[in-house]
C-alpha positions as CSV (number, residue, x, y, z in Angstrom):
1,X,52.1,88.4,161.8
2,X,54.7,86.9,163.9
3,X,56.0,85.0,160.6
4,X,55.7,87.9,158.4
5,X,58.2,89.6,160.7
6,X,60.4,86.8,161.1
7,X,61.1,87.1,157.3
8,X,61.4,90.4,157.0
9,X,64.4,90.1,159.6
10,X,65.7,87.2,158.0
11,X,65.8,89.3,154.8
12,X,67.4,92.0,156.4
13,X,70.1,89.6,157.8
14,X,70.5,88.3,154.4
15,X,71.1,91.7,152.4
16,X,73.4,93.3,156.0
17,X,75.6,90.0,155.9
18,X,76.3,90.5,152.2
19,X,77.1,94.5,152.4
20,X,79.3,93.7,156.0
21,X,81.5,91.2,153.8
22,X,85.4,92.5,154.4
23,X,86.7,90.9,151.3
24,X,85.9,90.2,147.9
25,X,84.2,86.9,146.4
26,X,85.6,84.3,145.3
27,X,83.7,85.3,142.1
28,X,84.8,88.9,142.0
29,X,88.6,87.6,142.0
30,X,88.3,85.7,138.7
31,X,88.6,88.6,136.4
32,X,90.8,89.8,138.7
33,X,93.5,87.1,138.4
34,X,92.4,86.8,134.5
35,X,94.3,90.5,134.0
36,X,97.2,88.9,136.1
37,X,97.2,85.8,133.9
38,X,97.4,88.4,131.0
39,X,100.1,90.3,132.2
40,X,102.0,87.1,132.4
41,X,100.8,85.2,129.4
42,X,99.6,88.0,127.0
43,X,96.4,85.6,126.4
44,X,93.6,87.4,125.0
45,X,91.2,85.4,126.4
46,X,91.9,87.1,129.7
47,X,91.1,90.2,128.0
48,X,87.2,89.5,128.9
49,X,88.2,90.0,132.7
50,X,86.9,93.5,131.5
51,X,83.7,95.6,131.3
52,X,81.9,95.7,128.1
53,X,82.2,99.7,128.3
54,X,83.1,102.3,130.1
55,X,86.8,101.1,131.2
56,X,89.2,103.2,132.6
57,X,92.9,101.7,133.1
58,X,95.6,103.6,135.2
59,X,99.0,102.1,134.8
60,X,102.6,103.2,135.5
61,X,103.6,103.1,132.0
62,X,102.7,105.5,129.0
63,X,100.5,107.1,128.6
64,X,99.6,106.1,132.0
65,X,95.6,106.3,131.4
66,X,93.8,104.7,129.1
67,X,90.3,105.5,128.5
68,X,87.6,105.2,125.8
69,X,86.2,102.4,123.7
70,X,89.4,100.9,123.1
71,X,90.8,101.5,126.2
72,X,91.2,97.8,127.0
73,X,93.1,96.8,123.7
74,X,95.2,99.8,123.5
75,X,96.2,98.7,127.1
76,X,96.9,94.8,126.1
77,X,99.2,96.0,123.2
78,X,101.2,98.5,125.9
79,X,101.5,95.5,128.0
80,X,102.7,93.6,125.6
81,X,105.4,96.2,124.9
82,X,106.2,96.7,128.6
83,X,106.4,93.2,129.7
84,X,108.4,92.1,127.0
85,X,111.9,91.1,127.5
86,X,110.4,90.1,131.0
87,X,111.2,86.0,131.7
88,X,109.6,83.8,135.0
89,X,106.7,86.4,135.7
90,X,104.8,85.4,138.4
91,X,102.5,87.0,141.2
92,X,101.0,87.1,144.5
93,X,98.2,88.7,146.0
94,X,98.0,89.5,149.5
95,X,94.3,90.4,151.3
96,X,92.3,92.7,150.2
97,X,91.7,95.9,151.4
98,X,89.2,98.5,151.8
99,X,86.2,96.2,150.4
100,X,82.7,97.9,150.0
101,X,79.9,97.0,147.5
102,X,77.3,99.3,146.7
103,X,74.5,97.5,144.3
104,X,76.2,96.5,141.0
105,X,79.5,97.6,142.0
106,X,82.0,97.0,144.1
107,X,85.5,98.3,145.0
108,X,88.5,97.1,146.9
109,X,92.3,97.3,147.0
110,X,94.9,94.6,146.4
111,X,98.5,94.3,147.8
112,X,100.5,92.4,144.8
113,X,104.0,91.6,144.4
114,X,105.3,90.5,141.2
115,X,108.8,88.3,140.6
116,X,110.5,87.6,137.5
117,X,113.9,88.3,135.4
118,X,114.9,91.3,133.2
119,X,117.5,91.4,131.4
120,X,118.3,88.2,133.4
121,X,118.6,90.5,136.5
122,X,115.7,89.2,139.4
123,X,113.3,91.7,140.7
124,X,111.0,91.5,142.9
125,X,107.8,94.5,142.8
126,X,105.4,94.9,145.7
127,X,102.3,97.3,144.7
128,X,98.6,98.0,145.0
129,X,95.8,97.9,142.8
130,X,92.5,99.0,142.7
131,X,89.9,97.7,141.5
132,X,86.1,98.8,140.3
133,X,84.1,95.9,139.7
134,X,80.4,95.9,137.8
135,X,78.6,93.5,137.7
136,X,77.2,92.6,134.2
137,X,74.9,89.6,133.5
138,X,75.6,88.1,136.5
139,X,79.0,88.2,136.3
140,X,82.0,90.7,137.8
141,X,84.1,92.7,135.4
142,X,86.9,95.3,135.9
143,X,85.4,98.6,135.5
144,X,88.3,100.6,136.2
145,X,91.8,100.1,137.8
146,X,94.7,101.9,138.6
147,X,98.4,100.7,139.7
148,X,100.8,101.7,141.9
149,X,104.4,100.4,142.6
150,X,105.3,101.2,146.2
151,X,109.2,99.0,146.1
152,X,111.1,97.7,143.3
153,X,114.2,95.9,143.7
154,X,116.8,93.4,142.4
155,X,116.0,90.0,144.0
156,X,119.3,87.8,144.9
């Protein structure tokens, strides 16, 4: 009996320990930084970062959502418009924010500032995203996202 109860608590410790975690996974970052990486690169490959279905993408570009079954490709070739002319792209994330996970999903914001050259002009643009993550398979994808710039600036 004694045992018996022993594991149930140890279970419970298990399962609380995992829903008390303040920050995302390792594992729930990589798709994540793969729709960084494909903001900077424009590599397809990247574009699997995303749920098989169901995606919804808020951006601060037109048409500023992007829904449906080809949500993620319409947004990849608005990208691709939006960052081009853009040189030395590069990012940073700071903690994240927020972080709760309810069964398959999970959700979180993310401070991010982005550097580069326009028009050979240096910015610098801090924002936050945030992100719904499924998990499919065993493995997390980007449900849904939105964007928000909060400075942009000229960089010396």
């Amino acid at each position: 009996m004694i045992r018996g109860v022993a594991q149930i608590l140890a279970c419970g410790l298990i399962v609380s320990s995992a829903a008390m975690a303040d920050e995302p996974s390792p594992e729930m970052m990589v798709p994540v930084k793969k729709i960084a990486d494909f903001i900077v690169t424009a590599d397809n490959a990247n574009l699997s970062a995303f749920a098989s279905h169901n995606v919804v993408i808020v951006e601060n570009f037109a048409p500023y959502v992007f829904v449906g079954p080809d949500a993620v490709q319409r947004w990849a070739e608005d990208m691709r418009a939006h960052a081009k002319g853009l040189d030395g792209l590069a990012y940073r994330f700071g903690p994240a924010q927020n972080f709760s996970i309810t069964g398959d999903r999970a959700y979180f914001s993310l401070p991010t500032q982005w550097t580069g050259r326009a028009q050979a002009t240096s910015f610098v643009e801090d924002g936050g995203w945030s992100f719904v993550l499924v998990n499919e398979n065993g493995s997390w994808r980007v449900l849904a996202y939105g964007w928000s710039v909060t400075r942009l600036e000229p960089s010396p």
